[in-house]
C-alpha positions in Angstrom: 2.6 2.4 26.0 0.9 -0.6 24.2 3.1 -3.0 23.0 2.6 -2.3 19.4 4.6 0.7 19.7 7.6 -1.3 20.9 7.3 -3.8 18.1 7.2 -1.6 15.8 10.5 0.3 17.2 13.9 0.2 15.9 13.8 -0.6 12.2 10.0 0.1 12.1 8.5 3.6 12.5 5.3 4.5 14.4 3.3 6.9 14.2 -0.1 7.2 15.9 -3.9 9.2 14.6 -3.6 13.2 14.4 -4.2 14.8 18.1 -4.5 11.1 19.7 -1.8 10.0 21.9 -0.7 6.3 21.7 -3.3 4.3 23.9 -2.6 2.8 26.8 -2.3 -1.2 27.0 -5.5 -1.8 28.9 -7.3 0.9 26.5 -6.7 -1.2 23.7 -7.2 -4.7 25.9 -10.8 -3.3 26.8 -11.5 -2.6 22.9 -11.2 -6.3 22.4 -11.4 -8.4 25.4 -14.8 -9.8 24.6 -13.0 -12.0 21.9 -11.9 -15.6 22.3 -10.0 -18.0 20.2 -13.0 -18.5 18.2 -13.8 -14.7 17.7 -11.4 -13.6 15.2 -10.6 -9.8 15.8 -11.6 -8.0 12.5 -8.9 -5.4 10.9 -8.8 -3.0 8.1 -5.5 -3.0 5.8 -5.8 0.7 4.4 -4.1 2.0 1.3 -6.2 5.4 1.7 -7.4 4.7 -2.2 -11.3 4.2 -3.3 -11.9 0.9 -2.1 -10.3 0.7 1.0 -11.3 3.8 2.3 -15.2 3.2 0.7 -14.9 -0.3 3.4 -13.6 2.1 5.9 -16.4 4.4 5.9 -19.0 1.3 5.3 -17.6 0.0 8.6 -18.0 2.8 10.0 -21.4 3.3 9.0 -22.2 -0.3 10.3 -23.1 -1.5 6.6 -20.2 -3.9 7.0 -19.6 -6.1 10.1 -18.5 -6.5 13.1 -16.9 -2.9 13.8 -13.0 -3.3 13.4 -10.6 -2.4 16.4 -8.3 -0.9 14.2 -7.3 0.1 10.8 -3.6 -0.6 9.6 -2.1 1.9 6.9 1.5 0.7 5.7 3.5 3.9 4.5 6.2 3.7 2.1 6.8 7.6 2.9 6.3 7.8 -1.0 2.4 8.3 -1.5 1.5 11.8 -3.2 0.5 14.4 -1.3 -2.9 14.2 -1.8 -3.4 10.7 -0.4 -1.7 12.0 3.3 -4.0 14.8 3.2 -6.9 12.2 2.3 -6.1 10.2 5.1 -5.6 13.0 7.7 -9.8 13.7 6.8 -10.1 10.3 6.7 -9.0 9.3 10.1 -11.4 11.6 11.5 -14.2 10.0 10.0 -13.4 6.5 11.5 -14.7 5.1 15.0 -11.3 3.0 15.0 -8.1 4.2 15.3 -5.9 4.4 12.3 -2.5 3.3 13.2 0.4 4.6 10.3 3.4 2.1 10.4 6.3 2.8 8.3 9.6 0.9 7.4 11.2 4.0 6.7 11.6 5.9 3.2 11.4 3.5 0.0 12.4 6.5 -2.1 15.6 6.8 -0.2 16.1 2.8 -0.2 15.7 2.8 -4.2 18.5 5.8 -4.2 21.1 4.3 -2.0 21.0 0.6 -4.5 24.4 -1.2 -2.9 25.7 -4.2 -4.7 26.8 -7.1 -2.7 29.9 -8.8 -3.7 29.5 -11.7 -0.9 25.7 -12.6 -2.5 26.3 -11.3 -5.8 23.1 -9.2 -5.7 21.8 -5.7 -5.1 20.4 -4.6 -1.7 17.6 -2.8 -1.9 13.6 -3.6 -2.1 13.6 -3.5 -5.7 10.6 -2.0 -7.8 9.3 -3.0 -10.9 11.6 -1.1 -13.1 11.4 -1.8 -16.6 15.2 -2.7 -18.0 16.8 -1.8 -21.0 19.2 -4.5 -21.5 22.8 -3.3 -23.7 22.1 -4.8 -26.5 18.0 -3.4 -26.4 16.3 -6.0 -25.2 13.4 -5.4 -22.2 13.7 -6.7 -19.2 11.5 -6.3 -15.7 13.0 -5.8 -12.6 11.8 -7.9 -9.3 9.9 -6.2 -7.2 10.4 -6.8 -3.4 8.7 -3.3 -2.6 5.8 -4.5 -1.6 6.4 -7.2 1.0 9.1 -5.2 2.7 7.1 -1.5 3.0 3.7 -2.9 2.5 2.8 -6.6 3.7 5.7 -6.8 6.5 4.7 -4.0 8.0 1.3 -4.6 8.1 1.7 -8.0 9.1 4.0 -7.0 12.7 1.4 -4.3 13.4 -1.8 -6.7 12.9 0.4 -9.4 14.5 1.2 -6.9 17.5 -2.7 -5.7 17.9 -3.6 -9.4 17.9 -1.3 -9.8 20.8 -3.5 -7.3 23.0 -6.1 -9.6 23.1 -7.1 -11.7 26.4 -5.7 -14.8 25.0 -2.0 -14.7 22.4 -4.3 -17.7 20.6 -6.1 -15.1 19.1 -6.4 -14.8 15.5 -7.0 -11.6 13.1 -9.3 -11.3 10.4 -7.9 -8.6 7.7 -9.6 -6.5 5.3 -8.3 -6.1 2.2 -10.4 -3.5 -0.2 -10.2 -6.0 -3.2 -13.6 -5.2 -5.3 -15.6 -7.7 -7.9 -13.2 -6.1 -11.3 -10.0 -7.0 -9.2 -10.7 -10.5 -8.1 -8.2 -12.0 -9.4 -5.7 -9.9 -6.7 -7.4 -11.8 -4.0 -4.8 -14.1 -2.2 -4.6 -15.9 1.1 -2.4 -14.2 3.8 0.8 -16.3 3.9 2.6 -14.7 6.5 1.1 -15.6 9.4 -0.8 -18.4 10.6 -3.0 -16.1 12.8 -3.9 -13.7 9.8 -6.7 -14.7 7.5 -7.7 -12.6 4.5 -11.3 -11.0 4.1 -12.6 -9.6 1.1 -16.2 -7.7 2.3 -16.8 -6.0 -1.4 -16.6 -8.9 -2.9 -19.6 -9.9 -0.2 -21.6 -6.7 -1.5 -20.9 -6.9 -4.7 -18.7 -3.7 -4.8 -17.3 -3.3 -8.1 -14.3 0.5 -8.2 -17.4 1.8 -9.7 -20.0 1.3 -6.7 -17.3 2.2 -4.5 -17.0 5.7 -6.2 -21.4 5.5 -6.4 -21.7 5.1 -2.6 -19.3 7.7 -2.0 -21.3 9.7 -3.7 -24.5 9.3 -2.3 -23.5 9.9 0.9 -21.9 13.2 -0.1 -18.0 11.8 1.1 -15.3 13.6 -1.4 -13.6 11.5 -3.9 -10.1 9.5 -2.2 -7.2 9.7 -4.5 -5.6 7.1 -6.0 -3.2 5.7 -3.8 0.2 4.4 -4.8 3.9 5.6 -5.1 4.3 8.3 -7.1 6.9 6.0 -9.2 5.1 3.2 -9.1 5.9 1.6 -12.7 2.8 -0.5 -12.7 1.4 3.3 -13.4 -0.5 2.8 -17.0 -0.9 5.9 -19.1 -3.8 6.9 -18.0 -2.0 7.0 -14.5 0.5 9.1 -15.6 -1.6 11.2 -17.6 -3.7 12.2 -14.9 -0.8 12.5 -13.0 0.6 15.4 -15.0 -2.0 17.2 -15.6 -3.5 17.0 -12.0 -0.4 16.9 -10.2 2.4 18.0 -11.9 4.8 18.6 -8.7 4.4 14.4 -8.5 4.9 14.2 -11.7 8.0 16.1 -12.0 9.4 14.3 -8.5 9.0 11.2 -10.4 11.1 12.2 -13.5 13.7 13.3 -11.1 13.5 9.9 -9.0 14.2 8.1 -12.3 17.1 10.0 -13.4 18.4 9.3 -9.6 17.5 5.9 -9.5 19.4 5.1 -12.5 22.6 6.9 -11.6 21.6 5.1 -8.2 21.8 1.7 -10.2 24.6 2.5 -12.5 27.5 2.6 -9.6 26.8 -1.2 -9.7 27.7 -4.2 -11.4 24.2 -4.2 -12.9 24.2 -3.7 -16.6 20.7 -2.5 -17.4 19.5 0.9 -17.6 15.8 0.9 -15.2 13.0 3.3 -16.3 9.7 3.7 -15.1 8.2 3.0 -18.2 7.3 -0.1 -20.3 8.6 2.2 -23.1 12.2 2.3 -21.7 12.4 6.1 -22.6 12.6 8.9 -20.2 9.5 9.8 -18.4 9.9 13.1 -19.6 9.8 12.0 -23.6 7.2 9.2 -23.1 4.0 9.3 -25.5 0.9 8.6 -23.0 -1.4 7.5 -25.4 -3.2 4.9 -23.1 -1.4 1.6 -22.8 -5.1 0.3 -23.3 -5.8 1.9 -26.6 -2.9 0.1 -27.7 -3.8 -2.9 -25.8 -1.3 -3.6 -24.2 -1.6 -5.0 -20.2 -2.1 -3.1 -17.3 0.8 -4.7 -14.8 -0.9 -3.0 -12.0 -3.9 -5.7 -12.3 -1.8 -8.6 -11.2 0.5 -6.3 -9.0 0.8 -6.5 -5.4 -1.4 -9.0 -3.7 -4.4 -6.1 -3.0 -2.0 -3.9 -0.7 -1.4 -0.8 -3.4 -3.6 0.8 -5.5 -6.6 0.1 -3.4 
């Protein structure tokens, strides 16, 4: 078994493409040997949304080069439905292999918040939550969701399929689907040396909207938006879509809050967390459009171009 697999063991799941058993070390050497030091190997970071899986399909298509090895999709086990059953069509639209890596469940992390007396903190990979403080006043919650289920994971799997290559020394190139109405999400990689960020819509110009054009024209189905269904970088345009085109997410995410909180309240922490800006219950929340009101978007400068895309 290639030694992906084994990195990713223990603490980190594995799972491999639908009806394709893990490759064989020297499968995966001979998809890459032809690289040097100086020939960076050239992998997708896919959240399954509109951009990344529009520079999935462009790859494929040869409109954007070279051909990746691989394709890396982080999951937090919390994505609605409809963004599995995306990527399971997906994958088979793809000359690469799509390799799913998962720290485990982030729903069940956020519902089992312990409190740490020795570093007077709470351990868990906090989300964004919006805090009601006692006396009223609004608070926002760290997040630490996204490096721990998103960019770590990532990070040891591109890390671990860099390490097939003829020579340790070489590096990775990854794709992040970033397009020209998100630039300012575009960071450098900063957790590896070997790992350098690559932003090919910005090369072509790719705006959400020519993303959603291209996938038109070549008669490809609309992706889904990807995130966690509880995500409360959500605006209220999110949630509004949400409920009226998938209400079972919607109604698992009013349940998650009223669990997360309960979750949160056998601690020493003295804020209430909700998933809304508003600090109400999901349930009661007025989605007139957070834009309409203008008031920010959080999900713009959310994330560092691993969700939502």
């Amino acid at each position: 078994m290639c030694r992906l697999a084994r990195i990713t063991g223990g603490e980190f799941q594995r799972t491999w493409p639908r009806n394709e058993s893990p490759p064989h070390h020297h499968a995966l050497h001979r998809r890459v040997e032809h690289k040097t030091m100086s020939e960076p190997i050239h992998i997708i970071s896919l959240g399954a949304g509109v951009q990344s899986s529009t520079m999935a399909l462009m790859a494929a298509a040869g409109e954007i080069a070279p051909m990746p090895v691989a394709a890396i999709f982080a999951d937090t086990q919390a994505e609605p439905k409809s963004v599995y059953t995306w990527l399971d069509w997906l994958e088979k639209q793809l000359p690469f292999p799509v390799y799913r890596v998962s720290r485990g469940s982030l729903e069940k992390n956020c519902l089992s918040v312990k409190y740490s007396e020795k570093n007077k903190r709470l351990s868990f990979s906090g989300i964004p939550a919006h805090i009601r403080q006692p006396d009223g006043t609004p608070g926002l919650a760290p997040r630490q969701c996204t490096r721990d289920f998103k960019i770590d994971p990532c990070t040891k799997a591109v890390n671990a399929v860099r390490r097939e290559c003829e020579t340790k020394k070489t590096s990775a190139m990854l794709w992040i689907g970033i397009s020209t109405d998100e630039i300012y999400r575009a960071k450098a990689h900063r957790n590896s040396p070997r790992i350098e960020n690559r932003f090919p819509l910005f090369e072509h110009r790719f705006s959400r909207e020519s993303c959603l054009t291209w996938m038109k024209s070549r008669n490809f189905p609309k992706p889904p938006r990807s995130a966690c269904y509880f995500c409360p970088y959500h605006n209220d345009a999110e949630w509004i879509r949400m409920k009226r085109d998938e209400p079972e997410e919607f109604q698992r995410a009013v349940v998650f809050e009223l669990a997360f909180q309960v979750s949160v309240a056998r601690t020493p922490m003295t804020g209430v967390p909700f998933l809304h800006k508003s600090m109400k219950p999901l349930s009661e929340v007025d989605f007139s459009t957070e834009e309409e009101r203008g008031q920010i978007n959080l999900f713009n400068s959310e994330c560092e171009g691993m969700c939502g895309v």
